[in-house]
Residue frames as qw, qx, qy, qz and C-alpha x, y, z in Angstrom:
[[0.149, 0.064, 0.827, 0.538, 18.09, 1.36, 2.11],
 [0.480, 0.356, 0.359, -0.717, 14.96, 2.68, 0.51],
 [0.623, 0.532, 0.570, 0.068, 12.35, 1.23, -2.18],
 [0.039, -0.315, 0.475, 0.821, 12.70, 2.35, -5.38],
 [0.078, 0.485, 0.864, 0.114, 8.73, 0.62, -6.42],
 [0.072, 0.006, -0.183, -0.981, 6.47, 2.44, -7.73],
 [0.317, 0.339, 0.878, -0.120, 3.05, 1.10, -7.50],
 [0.082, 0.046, 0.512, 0.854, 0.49, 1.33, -9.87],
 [0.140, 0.057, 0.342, -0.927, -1.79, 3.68, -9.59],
 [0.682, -0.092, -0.469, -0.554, -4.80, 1.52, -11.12],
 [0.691, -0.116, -0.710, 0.065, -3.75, -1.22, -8.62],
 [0.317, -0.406, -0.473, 0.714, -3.32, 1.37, -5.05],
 [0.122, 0.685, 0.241, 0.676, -4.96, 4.34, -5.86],
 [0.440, -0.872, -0.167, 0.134, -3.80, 6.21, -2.70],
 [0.343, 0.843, -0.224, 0.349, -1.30, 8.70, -2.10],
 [0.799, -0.264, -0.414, 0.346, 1.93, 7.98, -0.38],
 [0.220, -0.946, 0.006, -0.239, 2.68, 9.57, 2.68],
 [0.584, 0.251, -0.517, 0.573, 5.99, 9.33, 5.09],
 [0.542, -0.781, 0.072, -0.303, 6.85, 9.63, 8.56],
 [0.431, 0.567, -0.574, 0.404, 10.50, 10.17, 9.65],
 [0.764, -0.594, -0.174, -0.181, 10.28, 8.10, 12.71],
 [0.385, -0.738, 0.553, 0.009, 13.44, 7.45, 15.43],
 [0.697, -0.098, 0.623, 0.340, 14.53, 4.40, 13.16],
 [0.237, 0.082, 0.766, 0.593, 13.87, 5.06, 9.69],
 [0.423, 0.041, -0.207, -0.881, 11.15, 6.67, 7.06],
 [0.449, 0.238, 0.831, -0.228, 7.79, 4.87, 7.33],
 [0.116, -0.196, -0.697, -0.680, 5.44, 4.44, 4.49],
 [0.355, 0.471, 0.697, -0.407, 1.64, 4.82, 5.29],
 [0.121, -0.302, -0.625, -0.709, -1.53, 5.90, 3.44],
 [0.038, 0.358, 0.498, -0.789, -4.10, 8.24, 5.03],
 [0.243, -0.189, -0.543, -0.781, -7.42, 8.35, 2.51],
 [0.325, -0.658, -0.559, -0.386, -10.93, 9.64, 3.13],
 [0.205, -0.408, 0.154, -0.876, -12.79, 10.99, 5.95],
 [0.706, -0.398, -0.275, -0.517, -14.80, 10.00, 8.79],
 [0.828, -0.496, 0.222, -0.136, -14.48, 7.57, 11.85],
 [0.216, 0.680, -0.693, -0.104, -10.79, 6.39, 11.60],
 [0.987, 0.019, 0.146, -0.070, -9.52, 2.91, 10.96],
 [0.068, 0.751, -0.651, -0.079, -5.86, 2.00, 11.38],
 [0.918, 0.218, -0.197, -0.266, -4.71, -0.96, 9.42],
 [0.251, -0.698, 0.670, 0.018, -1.89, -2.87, 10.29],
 [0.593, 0.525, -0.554, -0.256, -0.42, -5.74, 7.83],
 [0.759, -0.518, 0.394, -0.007, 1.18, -9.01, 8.46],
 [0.259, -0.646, 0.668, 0.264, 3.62, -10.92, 6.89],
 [0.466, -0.094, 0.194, 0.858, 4.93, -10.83, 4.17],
 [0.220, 0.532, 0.423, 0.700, 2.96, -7.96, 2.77],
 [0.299, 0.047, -0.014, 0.953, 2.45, -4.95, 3.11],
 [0.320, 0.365, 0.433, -0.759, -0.15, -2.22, 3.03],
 [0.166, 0.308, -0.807, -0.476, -0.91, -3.41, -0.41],
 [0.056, -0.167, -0.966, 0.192, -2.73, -6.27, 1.37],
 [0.031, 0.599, 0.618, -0.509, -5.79, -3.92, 2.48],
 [0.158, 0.032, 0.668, 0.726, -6.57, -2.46, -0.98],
 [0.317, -0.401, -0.711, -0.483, -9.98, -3.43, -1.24],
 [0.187, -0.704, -0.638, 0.250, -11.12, -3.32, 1.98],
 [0.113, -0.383, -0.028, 0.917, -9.50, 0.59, 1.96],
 [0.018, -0.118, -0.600, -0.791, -11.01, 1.16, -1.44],
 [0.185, -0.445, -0.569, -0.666, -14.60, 0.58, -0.26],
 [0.448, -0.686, -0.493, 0.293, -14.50, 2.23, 3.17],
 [0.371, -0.015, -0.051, 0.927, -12.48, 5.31, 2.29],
 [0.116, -0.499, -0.325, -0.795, -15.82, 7.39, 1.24],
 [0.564, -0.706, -0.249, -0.348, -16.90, 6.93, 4.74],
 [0.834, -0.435, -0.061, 0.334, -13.98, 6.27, 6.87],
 [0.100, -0.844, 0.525, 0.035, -10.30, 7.88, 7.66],
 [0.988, 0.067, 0.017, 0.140, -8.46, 4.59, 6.49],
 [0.021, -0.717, 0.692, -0.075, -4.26, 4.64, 7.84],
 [0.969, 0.225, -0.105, 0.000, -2.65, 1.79, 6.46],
 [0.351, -0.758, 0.516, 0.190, 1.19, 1.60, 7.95],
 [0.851, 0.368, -0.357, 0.111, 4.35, -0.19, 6.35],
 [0.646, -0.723, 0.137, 0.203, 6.59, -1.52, 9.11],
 [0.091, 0.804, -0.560, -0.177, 10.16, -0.35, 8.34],
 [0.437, -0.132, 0.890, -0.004, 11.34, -3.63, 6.59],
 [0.361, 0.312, 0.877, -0.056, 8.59, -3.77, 4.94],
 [0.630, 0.549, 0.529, 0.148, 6.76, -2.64, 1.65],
 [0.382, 0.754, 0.002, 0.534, 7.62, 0.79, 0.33],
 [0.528, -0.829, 0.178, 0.051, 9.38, 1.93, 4.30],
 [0.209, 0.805, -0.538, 0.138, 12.77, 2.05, 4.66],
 [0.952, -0.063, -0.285, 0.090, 15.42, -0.39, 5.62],
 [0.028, -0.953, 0.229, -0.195, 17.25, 1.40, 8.02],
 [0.566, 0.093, -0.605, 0.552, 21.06, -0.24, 9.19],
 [0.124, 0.115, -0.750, 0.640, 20.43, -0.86, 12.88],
 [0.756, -0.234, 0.152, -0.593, 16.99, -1.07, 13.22],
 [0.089, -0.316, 0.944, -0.011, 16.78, -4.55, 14.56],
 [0.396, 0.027, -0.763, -0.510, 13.33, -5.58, 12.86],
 [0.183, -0.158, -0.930, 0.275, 11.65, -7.35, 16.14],
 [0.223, -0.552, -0.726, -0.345, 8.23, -7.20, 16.79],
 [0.357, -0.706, -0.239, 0.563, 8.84, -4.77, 20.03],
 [0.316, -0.337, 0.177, 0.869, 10.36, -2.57, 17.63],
 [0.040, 0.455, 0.595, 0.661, 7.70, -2.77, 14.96],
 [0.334, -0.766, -0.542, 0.085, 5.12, -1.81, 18.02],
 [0.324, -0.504, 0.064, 0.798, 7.43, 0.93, 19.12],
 [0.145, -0.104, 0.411, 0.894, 7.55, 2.65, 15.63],
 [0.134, -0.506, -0.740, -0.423, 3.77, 2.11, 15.02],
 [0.276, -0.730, -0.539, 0.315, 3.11, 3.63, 18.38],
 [0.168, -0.574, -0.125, 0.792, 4.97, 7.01, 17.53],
 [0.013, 0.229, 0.687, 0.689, 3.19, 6.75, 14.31],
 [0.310, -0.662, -0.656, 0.186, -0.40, 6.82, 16.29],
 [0.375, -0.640, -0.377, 0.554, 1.05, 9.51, 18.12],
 [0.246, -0.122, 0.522, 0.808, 2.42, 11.50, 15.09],
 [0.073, -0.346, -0.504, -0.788, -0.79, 11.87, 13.39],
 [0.149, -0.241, 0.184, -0.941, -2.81, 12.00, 16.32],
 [0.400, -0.226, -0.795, -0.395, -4.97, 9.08, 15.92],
 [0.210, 0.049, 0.655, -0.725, -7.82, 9.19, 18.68],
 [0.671, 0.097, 0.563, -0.473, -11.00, 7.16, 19.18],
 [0.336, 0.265, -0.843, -0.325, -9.45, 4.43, 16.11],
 [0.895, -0.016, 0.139, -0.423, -10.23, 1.30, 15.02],
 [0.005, 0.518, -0.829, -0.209, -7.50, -1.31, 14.67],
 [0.966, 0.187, 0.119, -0.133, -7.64, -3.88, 12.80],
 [0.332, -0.579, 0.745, 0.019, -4.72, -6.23, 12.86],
 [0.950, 0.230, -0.164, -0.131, -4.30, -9.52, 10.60],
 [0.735, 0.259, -0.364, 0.511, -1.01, -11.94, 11.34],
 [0.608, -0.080, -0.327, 0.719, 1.50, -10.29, 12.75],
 [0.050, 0.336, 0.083, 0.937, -0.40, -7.08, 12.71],
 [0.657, -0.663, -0.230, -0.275, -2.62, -8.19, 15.48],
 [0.740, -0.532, -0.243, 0.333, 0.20, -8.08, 18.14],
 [0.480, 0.326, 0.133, 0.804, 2.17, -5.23, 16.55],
 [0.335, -0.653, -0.437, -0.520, -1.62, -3.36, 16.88],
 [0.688, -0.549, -0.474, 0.029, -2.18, -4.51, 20.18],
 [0.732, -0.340, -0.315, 0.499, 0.55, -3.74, 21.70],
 [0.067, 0.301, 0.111, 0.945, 0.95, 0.16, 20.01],
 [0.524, -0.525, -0.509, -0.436, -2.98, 0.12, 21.25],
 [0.612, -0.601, -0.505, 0.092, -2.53, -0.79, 25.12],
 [0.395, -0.248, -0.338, 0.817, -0.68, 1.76, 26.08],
 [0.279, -0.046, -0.143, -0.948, -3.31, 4.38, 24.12],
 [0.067, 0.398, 0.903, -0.147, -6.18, 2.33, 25.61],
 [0.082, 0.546, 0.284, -0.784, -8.18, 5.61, 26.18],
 [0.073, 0.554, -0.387, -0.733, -7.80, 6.22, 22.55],
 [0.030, 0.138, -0.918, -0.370, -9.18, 3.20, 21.05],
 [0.660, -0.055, -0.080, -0.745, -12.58, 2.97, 19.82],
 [0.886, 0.035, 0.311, -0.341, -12.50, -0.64, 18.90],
 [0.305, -0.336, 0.872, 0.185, -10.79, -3.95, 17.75],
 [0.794, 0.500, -0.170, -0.301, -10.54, -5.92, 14.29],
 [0.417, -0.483, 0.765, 0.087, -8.62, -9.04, 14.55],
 [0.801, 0.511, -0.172, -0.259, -8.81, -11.28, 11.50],
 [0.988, 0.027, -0.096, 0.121, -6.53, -14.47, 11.65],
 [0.280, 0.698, -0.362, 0.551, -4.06, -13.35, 14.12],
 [0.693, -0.433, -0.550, 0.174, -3.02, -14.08, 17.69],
 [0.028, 0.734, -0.417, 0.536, -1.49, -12.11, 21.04],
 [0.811, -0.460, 0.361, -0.030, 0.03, -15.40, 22.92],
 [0.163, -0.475, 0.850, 0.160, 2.59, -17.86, 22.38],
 [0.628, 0.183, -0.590, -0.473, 2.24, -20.34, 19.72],
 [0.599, -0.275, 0.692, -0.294, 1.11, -23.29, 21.47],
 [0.915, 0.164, 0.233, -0.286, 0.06, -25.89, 18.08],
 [0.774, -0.344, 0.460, 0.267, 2.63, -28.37, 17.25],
 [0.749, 0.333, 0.311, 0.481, 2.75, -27.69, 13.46],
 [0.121, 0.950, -0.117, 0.262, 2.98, -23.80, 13.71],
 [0.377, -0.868, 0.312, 0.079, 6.12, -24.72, 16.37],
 [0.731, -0.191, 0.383, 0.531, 8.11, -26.69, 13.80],
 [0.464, 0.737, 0.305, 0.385, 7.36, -24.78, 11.30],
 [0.234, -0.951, 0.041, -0.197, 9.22, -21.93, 13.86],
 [0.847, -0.319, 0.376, 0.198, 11.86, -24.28, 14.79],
 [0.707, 0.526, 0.379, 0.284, 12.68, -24.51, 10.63],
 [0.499, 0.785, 0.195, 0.311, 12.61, -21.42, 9.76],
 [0.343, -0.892, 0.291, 0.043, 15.25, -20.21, 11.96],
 [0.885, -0.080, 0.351, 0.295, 17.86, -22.94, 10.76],
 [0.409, -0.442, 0.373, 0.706, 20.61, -21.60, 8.46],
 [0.062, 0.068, 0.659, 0.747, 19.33, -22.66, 5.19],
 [0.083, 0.676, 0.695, 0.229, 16.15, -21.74, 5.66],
 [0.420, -0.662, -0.030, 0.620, 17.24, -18.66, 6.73],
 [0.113, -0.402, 0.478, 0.773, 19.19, -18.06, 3.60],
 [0.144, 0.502, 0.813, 0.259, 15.71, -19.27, 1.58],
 [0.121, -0.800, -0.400, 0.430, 14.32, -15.99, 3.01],
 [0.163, -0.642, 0.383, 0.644, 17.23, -13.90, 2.15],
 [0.068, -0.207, 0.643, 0.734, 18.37, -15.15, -1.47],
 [0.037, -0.256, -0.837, -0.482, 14.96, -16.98, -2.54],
 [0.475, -0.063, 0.068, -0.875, 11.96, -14.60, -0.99],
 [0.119, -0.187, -0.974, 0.056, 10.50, -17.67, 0.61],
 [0.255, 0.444, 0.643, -0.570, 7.58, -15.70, 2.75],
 [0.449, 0.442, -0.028, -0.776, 6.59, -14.48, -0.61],
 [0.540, 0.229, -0.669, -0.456, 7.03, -16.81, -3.32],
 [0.280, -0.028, -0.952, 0.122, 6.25, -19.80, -0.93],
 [0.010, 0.271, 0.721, -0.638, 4.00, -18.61, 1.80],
 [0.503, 0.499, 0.267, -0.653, 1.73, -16.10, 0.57],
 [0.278, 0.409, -0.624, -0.605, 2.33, -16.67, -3.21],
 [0.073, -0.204, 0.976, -0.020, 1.13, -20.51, -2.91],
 [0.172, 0.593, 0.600, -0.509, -2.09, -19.37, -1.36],
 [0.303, 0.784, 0.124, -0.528, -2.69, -16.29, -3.83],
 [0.270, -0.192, 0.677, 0.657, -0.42, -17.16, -6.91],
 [0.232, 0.334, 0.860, 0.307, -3.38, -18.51, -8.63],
 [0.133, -0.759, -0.592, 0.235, -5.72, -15.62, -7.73],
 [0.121, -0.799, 0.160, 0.567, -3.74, -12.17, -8.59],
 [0.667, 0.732, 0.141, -0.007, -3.01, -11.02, -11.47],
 [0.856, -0.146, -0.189, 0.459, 0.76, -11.14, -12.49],
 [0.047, 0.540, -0.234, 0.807, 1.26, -6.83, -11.65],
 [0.529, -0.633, 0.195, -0.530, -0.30, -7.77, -8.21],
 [0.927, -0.157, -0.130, 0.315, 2.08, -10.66, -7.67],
 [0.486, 0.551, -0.111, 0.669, 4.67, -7.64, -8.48],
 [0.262, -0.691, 0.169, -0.652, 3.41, -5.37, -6.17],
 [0.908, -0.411, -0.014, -0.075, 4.22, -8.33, -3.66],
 [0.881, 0.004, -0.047, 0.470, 7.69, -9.62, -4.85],
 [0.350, 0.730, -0.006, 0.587, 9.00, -5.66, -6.15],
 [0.237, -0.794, 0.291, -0.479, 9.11, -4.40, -2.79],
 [0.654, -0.558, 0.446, 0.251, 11.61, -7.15, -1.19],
 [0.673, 0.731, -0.050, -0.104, 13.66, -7.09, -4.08],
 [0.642, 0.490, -0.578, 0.119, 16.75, -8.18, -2.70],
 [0.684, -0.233, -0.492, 0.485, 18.62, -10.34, 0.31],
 [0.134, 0.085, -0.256, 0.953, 19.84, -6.45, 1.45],
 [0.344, -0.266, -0.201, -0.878, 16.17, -5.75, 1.37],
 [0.717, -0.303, -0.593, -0.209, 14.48, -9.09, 2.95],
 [0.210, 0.237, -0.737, 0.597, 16.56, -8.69, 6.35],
 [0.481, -0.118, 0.285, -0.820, 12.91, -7.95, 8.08],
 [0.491, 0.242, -0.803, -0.236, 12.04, -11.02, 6.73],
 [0.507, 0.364, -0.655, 0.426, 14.71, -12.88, 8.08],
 [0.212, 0.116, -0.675, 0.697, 14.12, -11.84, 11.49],
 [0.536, -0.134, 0.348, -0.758, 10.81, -11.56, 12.11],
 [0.910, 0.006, -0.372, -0.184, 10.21, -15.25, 10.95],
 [0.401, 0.120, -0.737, 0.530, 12.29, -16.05, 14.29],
 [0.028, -0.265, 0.350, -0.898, 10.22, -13.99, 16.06],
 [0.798, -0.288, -0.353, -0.394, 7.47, -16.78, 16.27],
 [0.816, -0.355, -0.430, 0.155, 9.83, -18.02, 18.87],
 [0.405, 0.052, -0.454, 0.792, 11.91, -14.90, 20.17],
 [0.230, -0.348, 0.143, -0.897, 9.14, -12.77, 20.88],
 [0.509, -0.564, -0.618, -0.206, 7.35, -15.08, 23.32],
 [0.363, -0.254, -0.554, 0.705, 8.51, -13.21, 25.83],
 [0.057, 0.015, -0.385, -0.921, 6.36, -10.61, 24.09],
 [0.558, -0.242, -0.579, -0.543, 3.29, -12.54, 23.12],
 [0.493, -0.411, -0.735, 0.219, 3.45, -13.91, 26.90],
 [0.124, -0.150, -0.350, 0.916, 3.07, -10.18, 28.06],
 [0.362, -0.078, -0.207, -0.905, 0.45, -9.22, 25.66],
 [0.435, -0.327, -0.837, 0.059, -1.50, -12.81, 26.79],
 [0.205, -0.431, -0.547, 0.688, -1.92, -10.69, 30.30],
 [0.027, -0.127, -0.016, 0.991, -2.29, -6.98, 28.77],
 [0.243, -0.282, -0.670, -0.642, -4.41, -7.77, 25.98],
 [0.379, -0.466, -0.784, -0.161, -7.23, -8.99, 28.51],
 [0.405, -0.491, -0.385, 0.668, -6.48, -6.84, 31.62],
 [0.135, -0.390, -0.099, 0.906, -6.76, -3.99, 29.43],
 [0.352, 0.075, -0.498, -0.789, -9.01, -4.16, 25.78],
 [0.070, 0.254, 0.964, 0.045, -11.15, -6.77, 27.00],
 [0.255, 0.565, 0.721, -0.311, -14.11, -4.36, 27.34],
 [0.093, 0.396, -0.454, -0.793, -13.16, -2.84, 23.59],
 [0.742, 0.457, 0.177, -0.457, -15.74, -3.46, 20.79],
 [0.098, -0.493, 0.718, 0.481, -14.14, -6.11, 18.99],
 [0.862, 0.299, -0.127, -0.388, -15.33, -7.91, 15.63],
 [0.487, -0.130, 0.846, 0.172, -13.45, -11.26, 14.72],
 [0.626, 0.614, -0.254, -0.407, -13.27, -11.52, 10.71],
 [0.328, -0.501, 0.791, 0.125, -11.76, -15.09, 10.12],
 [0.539, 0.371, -0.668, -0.354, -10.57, -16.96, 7.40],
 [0.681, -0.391, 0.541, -0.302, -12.10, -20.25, 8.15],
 [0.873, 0.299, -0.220, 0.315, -9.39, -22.62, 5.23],
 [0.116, 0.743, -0.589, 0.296, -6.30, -21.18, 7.22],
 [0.873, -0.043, -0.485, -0.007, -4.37, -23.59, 8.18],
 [0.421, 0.068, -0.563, 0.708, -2.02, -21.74, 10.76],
 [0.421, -0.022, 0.158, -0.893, -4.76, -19.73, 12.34],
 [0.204, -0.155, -0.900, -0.353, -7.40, -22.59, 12.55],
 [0.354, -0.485, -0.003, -0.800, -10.55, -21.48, 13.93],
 [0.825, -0.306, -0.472, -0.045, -11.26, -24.42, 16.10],
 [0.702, -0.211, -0.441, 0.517, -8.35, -23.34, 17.79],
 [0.243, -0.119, -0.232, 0.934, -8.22, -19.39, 18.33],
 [0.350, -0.497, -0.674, -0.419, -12.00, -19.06, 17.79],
 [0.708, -0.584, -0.395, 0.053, -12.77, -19.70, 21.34],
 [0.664, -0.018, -0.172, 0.728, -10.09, -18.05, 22.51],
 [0.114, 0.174, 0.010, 0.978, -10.67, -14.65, 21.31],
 [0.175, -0.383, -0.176, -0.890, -13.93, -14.78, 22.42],
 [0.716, -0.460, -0.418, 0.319, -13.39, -15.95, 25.46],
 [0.471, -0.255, -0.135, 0.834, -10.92, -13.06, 26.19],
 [0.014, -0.086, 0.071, -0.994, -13.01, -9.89, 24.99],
 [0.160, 0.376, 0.799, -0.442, -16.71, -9.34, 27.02],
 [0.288, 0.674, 0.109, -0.671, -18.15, -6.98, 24.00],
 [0.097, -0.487, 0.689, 0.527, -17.70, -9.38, 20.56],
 [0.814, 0.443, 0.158, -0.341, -18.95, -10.45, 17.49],
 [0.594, -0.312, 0.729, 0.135, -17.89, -13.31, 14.83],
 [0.603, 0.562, -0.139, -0.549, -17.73, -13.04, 11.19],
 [0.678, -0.066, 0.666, 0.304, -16.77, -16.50, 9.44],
 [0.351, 0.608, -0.491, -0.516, -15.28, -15.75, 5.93],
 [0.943, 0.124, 0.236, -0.199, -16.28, -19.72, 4.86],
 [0.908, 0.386, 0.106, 0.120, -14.01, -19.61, 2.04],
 [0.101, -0.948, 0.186, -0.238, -11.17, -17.71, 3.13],
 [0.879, -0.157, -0.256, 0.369, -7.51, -18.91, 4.01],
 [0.559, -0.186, -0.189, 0.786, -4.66, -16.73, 5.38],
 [0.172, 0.018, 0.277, 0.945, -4.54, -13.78, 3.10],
 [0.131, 0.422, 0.805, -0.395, -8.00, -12.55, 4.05],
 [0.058, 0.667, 0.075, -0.739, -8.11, -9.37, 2.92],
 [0.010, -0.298, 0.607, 0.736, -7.55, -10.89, -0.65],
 [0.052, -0.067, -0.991, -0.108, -10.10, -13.32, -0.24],
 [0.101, -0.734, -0.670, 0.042, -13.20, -11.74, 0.96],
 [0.227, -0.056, -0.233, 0.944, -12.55, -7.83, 1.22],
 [0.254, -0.352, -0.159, -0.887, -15.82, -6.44, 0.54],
 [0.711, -0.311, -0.630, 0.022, -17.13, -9.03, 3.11],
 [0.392, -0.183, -0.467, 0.771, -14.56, -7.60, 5.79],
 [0.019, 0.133, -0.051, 0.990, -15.41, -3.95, 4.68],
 [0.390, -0.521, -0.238, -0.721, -19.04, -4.42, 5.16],
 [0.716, -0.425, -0.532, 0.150, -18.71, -6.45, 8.39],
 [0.442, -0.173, -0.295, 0.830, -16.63, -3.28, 9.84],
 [0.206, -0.415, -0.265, -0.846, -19.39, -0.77, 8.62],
 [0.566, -0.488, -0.436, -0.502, -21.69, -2.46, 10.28],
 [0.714, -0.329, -0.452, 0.422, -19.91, -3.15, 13.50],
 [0.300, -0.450, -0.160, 0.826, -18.58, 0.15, 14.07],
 [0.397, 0.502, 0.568, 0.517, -20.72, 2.68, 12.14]]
C-alpha cells in the first residue's frame, strides 16, 4: 500500500526521495550540505516532525530525515511485520545505501532505539548522539506499563486501527492547540486508513514485545556508544519521558555529555522548541 499525500510545499519544503529497501519503498529527505545529521522520528509522526529543526540547519548541515515503512509517506508493504527490530533493520540498510559516515543521530521516542540500534553495529561511523525524550531499556514506570498493558487489549487495538488514536489522542492532545489545521493534516493524511495504521497497531505493543530488544540495547548501548559525543535535548512537561527519571540515566550511561532542558517542552519536542534544538546541535557538534 502506498501514500497517496502530498505535502505542502510551504509546510516541508524538501524534496522527496525513495529507497527500495528488502521490505518496501522508504520515504526520506536528504537537504543541504555539510556535517551530516540523520533524523529518526517517533511515534506517531513522521519526518514531518523535524521540519524546523531541518529548516534551520540545512544551510550548514546534510540533514536525512527517514520514514519507517508504516509510517508517513513510506510504504505499507504486506508482510513486513512493523517491529522495532525490523524498523532498525531497514534504517540500517538505509545508512548503508547512502553511505552515511561520521553522522549524527538524533533519535526522539521510538527513534532513539530504532537509531541506536542501526548505529551500534556502524559504531566506527558515528560521529555523535542526539537523544531528546527517548529511551534504550525496558519500561520500568508503572504508568507507562499500563498504559502498555491497554493498548494491546482488543478495543484499544481497534481505537488505533478505525479511530487513529496515536494521532488524534496522543500527539494531537498535546499539539492540537498549537498547529495550524494543514499541519494537523500533514499528521492525520498520512495514516488515512485502518489498512494504513497497521504500523500503528503493532508497534504500540512493542512497548512490551520488544523488551527483549530494549534489554539488549540496555547492554550495547553502553558497552559500545558510551564514549560517543552525546547532547540530551529534553522536553522537561513530558509526562512519559519524565526527566527526573531518564535524566540521570542517560547521563550516567554516556562518559562525553551535555544537557539541554527545553523548560517548556512536552513530548513532541521538535514542535515545541525547534530552533532551541537546532541551535543546541550547532553548537554541540559544529
Amino acid at each position: 500500500m502506498l501514500i497517496d499525500f502530498v505535502p505542502d510545499k510551504n509546510l516541508y519544503p524538501f524534496e522527496s526521495r525513495w529507497f527500495d529497501s528488502s521490505a518496501g519503498r522508504v520515504h526520506y529527505i536528504d537537504e543541504g550540505s555539510g556535517p551530516t545529521i540523520l533524523f529518526c522520528h517517533g511515534v506517531p509522526a513522521w519526518s514531518f516532525l523535524y521540519r524546523h529543526v531541518i529548516a534551520e540547519l540545512r544551510t550548514r548541515y546534510r540533514c536525512v530525515a527517514v520514514d519507517y515503512l508504516g509510517f508517513g509517506l513510506s510504504e505499507r508493504p504486506e508482510g513486513f511485520g512493523y517491529t522495532v527490530a525490523e524498523h532498525t533493520g531497514i534504517l540500517g540498510e538505509l545508512i548503508d545505501h547512502l553511505g552515511l559516515d561520521d553522522y549524527v543521530l538524533m533519535g526522539h521516542d521510538w527513534g532513539g532505539p530504532i537509531g541506536l540500534g542501526a548505529s551500534i553495529p556502524r559504531a566506527d561511523r558515528l560521529r555523535g548522539i542526539v537523544l531528546g525524550n527517548t529511551i534504550f531499556w525496558p519500561i520500568e514506570a508503572m504508568a507507562n506499563r499500563l498504559f502498555a498493558q491497554a493498548i494491546r487489549t482488543g478495543p484499544m487495538q481497534r481505537r488505533v486501527l478505525e479511530q487513529n488514536f496515536l494521532v488524534e489522542r496522543v500527539l494531537l492532545s498535546e499539539l492540537g492547540k498549537t498547529l495550524t489545521p494543514a499541519e494537523i493534516d500533514h499528521y492525520r493524511l498520512v495514516q488515512p486508513s485502518p489498512q494504513a495504521r497497521k504500523g500503528l497497531a503493532v508497534i504500540a505493543k512493542q512497548i512490551v514485545d520488544a523488551r527483549p530488544l530494549m534489554t539488549q540495547l540496555a547492554r550495547d548501548v553502553p558497552a559500545v556508544l558510551a564514549d560517543k559525543p552525546t547532547l540530551l535535548v529534553w522536553g522537561m512537561r513530558d509526562m512519559v519521558y519524565r526527566p527526573k527519571a531518564h535524566i540521570p540515566r542517560m547521563v550516567s550511561t554516556f562518559t562525553d555529555v551535555e544537557v539541554v532542558e527545553l523548560p517548556q517542552a512536552r513530548q513532541f519536542i521538535q514542535e515545541h522548541a525547534p530552533v532551541e534544538i537546532a541551535e543546541a546541535i550547532a553548537k554541540r557538534f559544529p
